[in-house]
LUMTI-86668 format. One record per residue: residue in three letters; x, y, z of N, C-alpha, C in turn. Coordinates in nm, 3 decimals, always signed. Layout:
% LUMTI-86668
+------+---------+---------+---------+---------+---------+---------+---------+---------+---------+
: rest :   neast :  nnorth :     nup :  caeast : canorth :    caup :   ceast :  cnorth :     cup :
+------+---------+---------+---------+---------+---------+---------+---------+---------+---------+
:  ALA :       X :       Y :       Z :       X :       Y :       Z :       X :       Y :       Z :
...
+------+---------+---------+---------+---------+---------+---------+---------+---------+---------+
% end
This chain:
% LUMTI-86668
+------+---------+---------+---------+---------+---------+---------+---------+---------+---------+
: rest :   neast :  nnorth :     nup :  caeast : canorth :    caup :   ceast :  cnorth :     cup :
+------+---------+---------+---------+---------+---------+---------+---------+---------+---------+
:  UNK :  +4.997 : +13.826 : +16.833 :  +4.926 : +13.716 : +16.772 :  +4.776 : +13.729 : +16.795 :
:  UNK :  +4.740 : +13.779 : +16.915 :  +4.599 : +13.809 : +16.942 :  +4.562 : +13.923 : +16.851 :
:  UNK :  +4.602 : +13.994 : +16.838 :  +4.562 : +14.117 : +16.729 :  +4.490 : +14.089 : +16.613 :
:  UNK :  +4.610 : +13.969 : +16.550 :  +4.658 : +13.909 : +16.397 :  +4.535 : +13.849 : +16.365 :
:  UNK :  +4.459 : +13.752 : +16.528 :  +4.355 : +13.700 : +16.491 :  +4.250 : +13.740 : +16.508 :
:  UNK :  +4.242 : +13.853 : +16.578 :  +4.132 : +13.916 : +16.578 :  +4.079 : +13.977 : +16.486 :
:  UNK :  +4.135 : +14.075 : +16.410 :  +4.190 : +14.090 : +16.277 :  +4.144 : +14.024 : +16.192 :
:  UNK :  +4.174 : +13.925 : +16.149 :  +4.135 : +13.796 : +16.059 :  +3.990 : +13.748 : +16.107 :
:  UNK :  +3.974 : +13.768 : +16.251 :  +3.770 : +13.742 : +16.269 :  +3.717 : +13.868 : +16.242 :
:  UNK :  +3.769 : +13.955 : +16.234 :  +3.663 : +14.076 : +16.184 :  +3.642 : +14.083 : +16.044 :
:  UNK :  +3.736 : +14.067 : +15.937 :  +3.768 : +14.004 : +15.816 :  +3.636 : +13.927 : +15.766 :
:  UNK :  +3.643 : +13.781 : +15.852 :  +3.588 : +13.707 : +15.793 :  +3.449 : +13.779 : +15.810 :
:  UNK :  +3.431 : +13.817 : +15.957 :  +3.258 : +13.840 : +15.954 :  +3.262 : +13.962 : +15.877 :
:  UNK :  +3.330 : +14.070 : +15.786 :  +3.298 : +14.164 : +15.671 :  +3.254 : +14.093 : +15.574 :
:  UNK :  +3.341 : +14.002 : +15.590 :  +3.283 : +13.922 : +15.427 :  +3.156 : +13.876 : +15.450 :
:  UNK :  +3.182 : +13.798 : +15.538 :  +2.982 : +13.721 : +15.571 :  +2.886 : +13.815 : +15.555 :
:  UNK :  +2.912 : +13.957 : +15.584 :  +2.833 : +14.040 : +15.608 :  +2.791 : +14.109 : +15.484 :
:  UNK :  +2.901 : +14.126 : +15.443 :  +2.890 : +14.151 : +15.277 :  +2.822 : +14.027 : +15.169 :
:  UNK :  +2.855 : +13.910 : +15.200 :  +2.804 : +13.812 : +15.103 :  +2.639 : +13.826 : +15.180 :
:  UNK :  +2.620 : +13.810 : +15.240 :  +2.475 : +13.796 : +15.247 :  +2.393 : +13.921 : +15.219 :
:  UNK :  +2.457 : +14.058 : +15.241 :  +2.362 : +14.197 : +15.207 :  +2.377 : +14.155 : +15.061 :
:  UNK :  +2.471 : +14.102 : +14.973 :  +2.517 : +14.127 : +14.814 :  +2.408 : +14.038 : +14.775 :
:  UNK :  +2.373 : +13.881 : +14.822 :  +2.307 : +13.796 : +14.781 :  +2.144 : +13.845 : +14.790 :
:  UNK :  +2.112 : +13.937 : +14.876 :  +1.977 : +13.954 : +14.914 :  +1.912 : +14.041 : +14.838 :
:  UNK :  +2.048 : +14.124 : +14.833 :  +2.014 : +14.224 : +14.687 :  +1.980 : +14.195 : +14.587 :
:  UNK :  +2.079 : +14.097 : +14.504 :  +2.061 : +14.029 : +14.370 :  +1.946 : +13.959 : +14.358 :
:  UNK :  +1.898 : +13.908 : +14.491 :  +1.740 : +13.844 : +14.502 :  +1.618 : +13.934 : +14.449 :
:  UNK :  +1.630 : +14.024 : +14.508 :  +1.531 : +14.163 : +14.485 :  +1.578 : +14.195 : +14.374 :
:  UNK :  +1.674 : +14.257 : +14.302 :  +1.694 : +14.272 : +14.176 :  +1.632 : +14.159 : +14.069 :
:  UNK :  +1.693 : +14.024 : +14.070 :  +1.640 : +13.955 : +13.990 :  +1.486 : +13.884 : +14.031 :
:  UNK :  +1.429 : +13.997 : +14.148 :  +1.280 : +13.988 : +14.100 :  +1.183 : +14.099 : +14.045 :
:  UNK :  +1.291 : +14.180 : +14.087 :  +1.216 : +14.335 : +14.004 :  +1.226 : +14.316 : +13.840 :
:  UNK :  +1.354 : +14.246 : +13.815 :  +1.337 : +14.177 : +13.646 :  +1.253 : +14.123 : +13.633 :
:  UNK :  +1.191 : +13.987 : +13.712 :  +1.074 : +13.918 : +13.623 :  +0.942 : +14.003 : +13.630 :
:  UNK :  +0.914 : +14.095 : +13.723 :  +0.815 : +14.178 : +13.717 :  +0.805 : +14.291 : +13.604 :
:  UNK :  +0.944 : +14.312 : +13.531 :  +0.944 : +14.432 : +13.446 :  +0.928 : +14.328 : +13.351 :
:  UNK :  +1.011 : +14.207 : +13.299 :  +0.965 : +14.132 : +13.206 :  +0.824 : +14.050 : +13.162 :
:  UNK :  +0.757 : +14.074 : +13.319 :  +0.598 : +14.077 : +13.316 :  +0.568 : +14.154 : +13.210 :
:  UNK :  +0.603 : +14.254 : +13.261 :  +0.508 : +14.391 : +13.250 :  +0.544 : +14.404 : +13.076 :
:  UNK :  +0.652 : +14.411 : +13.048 :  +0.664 : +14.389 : +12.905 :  +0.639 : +14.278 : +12.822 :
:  UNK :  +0.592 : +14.198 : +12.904 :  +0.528 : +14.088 : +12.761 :  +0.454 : +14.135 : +12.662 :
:  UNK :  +0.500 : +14.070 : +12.539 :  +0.448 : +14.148 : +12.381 :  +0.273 : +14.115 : +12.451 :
:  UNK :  +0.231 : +14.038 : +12.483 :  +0.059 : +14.056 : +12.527 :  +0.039 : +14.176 : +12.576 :
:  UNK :  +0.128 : +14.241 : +12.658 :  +0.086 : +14.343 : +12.724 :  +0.083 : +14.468 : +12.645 :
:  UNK :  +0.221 : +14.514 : +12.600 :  +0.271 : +14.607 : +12.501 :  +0.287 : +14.729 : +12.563 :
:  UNK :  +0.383 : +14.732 : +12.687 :  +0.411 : +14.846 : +12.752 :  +0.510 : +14.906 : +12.656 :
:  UNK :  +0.596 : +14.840 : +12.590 :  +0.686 : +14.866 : +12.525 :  +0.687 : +14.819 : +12.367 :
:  UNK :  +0.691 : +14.943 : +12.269 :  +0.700 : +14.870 : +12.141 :  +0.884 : +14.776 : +12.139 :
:  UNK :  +0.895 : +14.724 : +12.002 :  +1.043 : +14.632 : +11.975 :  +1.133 : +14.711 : +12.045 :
:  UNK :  +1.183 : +14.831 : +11.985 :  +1.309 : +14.928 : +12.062 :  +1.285 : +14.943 : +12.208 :
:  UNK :  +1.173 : +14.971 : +12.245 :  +1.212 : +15.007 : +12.356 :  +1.236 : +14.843 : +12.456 :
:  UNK :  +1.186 : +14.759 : +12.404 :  +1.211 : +14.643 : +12.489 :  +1.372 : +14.614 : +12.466 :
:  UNK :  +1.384 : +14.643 : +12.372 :  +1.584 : +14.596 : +12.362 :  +1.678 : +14.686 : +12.412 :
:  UNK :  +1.609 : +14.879 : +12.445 :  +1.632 : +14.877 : +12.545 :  +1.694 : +14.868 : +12.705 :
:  UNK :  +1.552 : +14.805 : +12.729 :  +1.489 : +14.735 : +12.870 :  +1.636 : +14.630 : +12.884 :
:  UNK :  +1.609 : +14.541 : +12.762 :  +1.676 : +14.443 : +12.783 :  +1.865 : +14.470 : +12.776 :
:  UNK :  +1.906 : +14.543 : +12.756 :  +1.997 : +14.597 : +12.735 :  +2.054 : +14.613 : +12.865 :
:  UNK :  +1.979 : +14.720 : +12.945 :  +2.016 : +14.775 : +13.101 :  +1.981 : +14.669 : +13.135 :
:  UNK :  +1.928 : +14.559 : +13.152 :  +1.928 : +14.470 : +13.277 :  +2.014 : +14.412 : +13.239 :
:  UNK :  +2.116 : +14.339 : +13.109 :  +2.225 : +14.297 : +13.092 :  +2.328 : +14.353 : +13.150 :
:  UNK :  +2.345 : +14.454 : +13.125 :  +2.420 : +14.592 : +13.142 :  +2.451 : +14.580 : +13.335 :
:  UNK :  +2.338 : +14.588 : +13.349 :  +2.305 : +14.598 : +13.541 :  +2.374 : +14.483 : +13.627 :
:  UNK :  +2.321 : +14.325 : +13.507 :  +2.371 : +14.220 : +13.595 :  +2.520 : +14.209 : +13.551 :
:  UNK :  +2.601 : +14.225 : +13.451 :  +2.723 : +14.224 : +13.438 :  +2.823 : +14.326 : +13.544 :
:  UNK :  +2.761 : +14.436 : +13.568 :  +2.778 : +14.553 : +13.668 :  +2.803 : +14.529 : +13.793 :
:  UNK :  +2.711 : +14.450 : +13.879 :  +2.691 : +14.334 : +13.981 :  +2.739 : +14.237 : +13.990 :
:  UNK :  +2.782 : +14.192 : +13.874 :  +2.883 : +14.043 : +13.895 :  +3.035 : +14.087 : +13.908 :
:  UNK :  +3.078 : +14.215 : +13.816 :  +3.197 : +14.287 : +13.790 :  +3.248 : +14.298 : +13.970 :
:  UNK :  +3.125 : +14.397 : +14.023 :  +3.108 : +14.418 : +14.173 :  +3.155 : +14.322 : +14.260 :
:  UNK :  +3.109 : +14.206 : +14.264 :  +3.115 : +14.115 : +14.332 :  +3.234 : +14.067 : +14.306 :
:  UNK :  +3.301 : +14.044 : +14.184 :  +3.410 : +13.965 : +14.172 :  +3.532 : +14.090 : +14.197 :
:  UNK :  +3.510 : +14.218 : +14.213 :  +3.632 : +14.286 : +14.273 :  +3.640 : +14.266 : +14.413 :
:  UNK :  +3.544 : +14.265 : +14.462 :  +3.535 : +14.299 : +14.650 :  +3.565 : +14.146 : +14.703 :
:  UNK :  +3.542 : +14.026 : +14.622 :  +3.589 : +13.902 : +14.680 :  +3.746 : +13.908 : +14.631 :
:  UNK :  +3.806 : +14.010 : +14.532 :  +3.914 : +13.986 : +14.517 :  +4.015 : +14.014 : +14.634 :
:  UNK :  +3.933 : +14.161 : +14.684 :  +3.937 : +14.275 : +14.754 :  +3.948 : +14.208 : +14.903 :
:  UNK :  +3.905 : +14.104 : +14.919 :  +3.913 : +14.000 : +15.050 :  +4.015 : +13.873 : +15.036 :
:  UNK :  +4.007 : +13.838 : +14.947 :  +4.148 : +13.765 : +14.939 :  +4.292 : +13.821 : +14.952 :
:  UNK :  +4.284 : +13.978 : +14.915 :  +4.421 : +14.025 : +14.920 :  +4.441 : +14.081 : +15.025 :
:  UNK :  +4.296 : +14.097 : +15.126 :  +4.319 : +14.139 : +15.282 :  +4.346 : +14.012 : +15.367 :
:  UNK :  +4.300 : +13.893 : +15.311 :  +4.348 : +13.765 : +15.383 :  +4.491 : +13.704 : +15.348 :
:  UNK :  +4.568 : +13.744 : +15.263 :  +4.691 : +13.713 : +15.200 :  +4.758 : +13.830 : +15.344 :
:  UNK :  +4.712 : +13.929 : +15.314 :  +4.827 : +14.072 : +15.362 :  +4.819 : +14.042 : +15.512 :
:  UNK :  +4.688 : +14.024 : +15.597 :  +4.729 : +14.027 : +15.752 :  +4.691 : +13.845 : +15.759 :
:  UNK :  +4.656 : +13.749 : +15.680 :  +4.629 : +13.621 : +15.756 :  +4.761 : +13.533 : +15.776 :
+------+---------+---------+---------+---------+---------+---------+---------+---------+---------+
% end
């Protein structure tokens, strides 16, 4: 029984450990976006039409990628808390 729960506290602090590196990331990511969406404002014109759609394309692309991510590895922890909790 001591194992079982020990087990189950190492568990939880993976996850903690994981939700907060995942969240800190997505922070920095969705600020390197508003800086590229700076940088491409039609005022600026780093980018003609195509290449901004693009731009805009991969960061869709990126955050669906990251959410996909996230929602396997929390799956990925529920089925380790089902199997030893």
């Amino acid at each position: 029984m001591v194992q079982k729960d020990a087990l189950h506290r190492m568990i939880k602090f993976n996850q903690t450990l994981f939700e907060n590196a995942f969240e800190a990331t997505a922070q920095r990511q969705d600020q390197v976006e508003k800086i590229g969406n700076t940088m491409m404002d039609p005022s600026g014109g780093l980018l003609p039409g195509e290449g901004r759609k693009v731009y805009d394309n991969c960061v869709t692309a990126f955050k669906a990628g990251r959410s996909n991510f996230k929602t396997y590895i929390d799956e990925g922890y529920q089925k380790a808390e089902k199997f030893f909790g």
